[in-house]
C-alpha positions in Angstrom: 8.2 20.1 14.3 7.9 21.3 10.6 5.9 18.1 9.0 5.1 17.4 5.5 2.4 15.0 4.3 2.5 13.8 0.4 0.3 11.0 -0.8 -1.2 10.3 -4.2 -4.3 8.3 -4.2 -6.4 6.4 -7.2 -9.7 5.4 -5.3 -9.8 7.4 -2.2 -8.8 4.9 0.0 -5.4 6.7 0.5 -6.8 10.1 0.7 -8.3 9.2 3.7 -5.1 8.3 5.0 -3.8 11.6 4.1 -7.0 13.6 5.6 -6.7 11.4 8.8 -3.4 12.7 9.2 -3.9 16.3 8.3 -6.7 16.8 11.0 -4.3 15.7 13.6 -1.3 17.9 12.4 -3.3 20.8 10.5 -0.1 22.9 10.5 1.7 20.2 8.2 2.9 20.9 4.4 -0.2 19.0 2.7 -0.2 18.4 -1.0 -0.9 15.5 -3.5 2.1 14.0 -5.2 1.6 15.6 -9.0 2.1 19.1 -7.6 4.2 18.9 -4.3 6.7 20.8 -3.9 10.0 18.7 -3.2 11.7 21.6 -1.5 9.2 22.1 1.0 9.1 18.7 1.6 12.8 18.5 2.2 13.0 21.2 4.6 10.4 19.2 6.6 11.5 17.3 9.8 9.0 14.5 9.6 8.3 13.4 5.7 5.4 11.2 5.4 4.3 9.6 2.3 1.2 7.9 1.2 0.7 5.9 -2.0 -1.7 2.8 -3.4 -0.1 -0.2 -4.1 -1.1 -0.4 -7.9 -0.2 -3.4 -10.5 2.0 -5.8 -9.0 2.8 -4.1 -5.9 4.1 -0.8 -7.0 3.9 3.1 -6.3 1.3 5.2 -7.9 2.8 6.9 -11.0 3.4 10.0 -9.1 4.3 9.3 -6.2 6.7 7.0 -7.7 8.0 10.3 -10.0 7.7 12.3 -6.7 10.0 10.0 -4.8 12.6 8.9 -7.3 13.3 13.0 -7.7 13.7 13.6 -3.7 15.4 9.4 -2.7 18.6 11.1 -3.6 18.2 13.8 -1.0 16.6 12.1 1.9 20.0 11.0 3.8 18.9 11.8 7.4 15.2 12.6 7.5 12.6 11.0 9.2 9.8 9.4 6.8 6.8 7.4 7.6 5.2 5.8 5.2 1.2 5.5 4.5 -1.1 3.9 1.5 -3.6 1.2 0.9 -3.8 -2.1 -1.2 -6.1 -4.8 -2.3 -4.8 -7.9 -2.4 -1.7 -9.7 -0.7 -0.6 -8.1 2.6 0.4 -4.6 1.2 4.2 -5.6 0.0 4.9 -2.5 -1.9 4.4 -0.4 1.3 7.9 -2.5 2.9 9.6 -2.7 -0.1 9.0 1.5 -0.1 10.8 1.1 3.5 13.5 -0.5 2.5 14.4 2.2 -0.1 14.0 4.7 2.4 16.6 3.2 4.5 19.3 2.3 1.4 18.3 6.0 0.6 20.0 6.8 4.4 17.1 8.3 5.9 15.2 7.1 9.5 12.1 5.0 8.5 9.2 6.4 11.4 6.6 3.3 10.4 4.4 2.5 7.9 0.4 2.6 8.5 -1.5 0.5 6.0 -5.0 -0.2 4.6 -6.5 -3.0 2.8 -8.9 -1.3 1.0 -10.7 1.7 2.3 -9.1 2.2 5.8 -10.9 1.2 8.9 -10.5 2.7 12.7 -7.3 1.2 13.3 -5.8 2.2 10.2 -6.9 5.5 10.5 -5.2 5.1 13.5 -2.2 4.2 13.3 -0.9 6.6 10.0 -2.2 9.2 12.6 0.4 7.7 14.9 3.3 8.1 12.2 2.9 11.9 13.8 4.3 10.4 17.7 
């Protein structure tokens, strides 16, 4: 299964995420959000995503720029979702899922980290690849 991993990270914490991920699927598309390249991703079967919650619950700049150009096109896929956050319970990551699904595609999961990511977390987003 074609994979592609994209994920934008401020602090690291995210990036581990990301490199978690990649060692268990070293075949998979793997690029940052700022340079990804959306047709690659597309033609992926399994899309997954990684961003920090930044401000008040948001995407990182360019993953949010990343998204917004490819939500239009995602009717269909699969996408797991990946990031970390500081405080709260990581409420950006669900509200991401729920514009994957308006967006018509199959939401695989969402892994998450508060902070930099411990054993399970690393875990799990290495699950979003079952």
């Amino acid at each position: 299964m074609k994979t592609a991993i994209v994920y934008s990270s401020t602090t690291g914490n995210t990036e581990q995420l990301a490199n978690a991920i990649k060692e268990a699927a070293p075949d998979a598309y793997f690029s940052t959000a700022d340079v990804a390249d959306p047709s690659e991703v597309l033609s992926a079967e399994l899309i997954l995503l990684g961003s920090p919650a930044m401000g008040a619950e948001q995407l990182e700049d360019s993953m949010e720029e990343f998204f917004s150009g490819i939500e239009g096109q995602i009717s269909g896929k699969t996408i797991g979702l990946f990031g970390s956050y500081d405080w709260g319970d990581g409420q950006m990551l669900s509200d991401w899922g729920e514009r994957v699904k308006v967006a018509g595609a199959k939401l695989k999961g969402i892994a998450k980290a508060q902070l930099a990511p411990d054993s399970q977390a690393l875990e799990d987003a290495k699950a979003l690849l079952n």
